[in-house]
C-alpha positions as CSV (number, residue, x, y, z in Angstrom):
1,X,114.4,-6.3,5.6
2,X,113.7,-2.8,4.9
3,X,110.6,-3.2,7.9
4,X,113.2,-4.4,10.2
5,X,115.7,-1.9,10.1
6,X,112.9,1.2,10.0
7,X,112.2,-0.5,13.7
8,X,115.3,-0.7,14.9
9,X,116.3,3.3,14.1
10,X,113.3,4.3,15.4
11,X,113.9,2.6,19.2
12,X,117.0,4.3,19.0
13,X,116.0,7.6,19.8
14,X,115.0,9.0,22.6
15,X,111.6,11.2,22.3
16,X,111.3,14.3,24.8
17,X,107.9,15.3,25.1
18,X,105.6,17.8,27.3
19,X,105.7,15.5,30.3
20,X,109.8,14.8,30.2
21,X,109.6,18.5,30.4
22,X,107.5,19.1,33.6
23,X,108.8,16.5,34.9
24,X,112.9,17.9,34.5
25,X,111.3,21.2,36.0
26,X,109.6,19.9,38.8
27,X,112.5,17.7,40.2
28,X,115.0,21.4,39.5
29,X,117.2,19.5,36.3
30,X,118.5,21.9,33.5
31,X,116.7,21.9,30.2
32,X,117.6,18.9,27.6
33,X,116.6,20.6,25.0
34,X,115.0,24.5,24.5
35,X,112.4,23.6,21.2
36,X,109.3,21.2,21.0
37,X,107.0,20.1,23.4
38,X,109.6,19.0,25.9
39,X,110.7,23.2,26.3
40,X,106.7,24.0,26.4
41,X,106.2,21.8,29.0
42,X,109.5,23.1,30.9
43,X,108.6,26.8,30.6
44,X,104.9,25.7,31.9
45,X,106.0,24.0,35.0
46,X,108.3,26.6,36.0
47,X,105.1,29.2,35.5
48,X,103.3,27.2,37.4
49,X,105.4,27.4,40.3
50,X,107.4,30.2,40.2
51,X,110.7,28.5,40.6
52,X,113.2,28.6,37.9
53,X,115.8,25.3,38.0
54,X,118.3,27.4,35.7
């Protein structure tokens, strides 16, 4: 039971990561979230071209 209910917390939340965060910046969306790998990836894309979404 204990396996079961590890699995089912763990599809409940939503991971943002390095790509969800270029990918935000590319398209011009505001930041989800301004730590982690999701922010890295936002501040990187918006070096990268110069525009800032925000």
């Amino acid at each position: 039971m204990l396996a079961q209910i590890n699995s089912i917390t763990q599809t409940q939340f939503k991971s943002l990561d390095y790509c969800d965060g270029e990918f935000d910046a590319a398209i011009g969306l505001p930041p989800q979230s301004y730590c982690g790998d999701y922010w890295r990836g936002y501040l990187n894309k918006t070096l990268e071209t110069g525009v800032t979404p925000f």
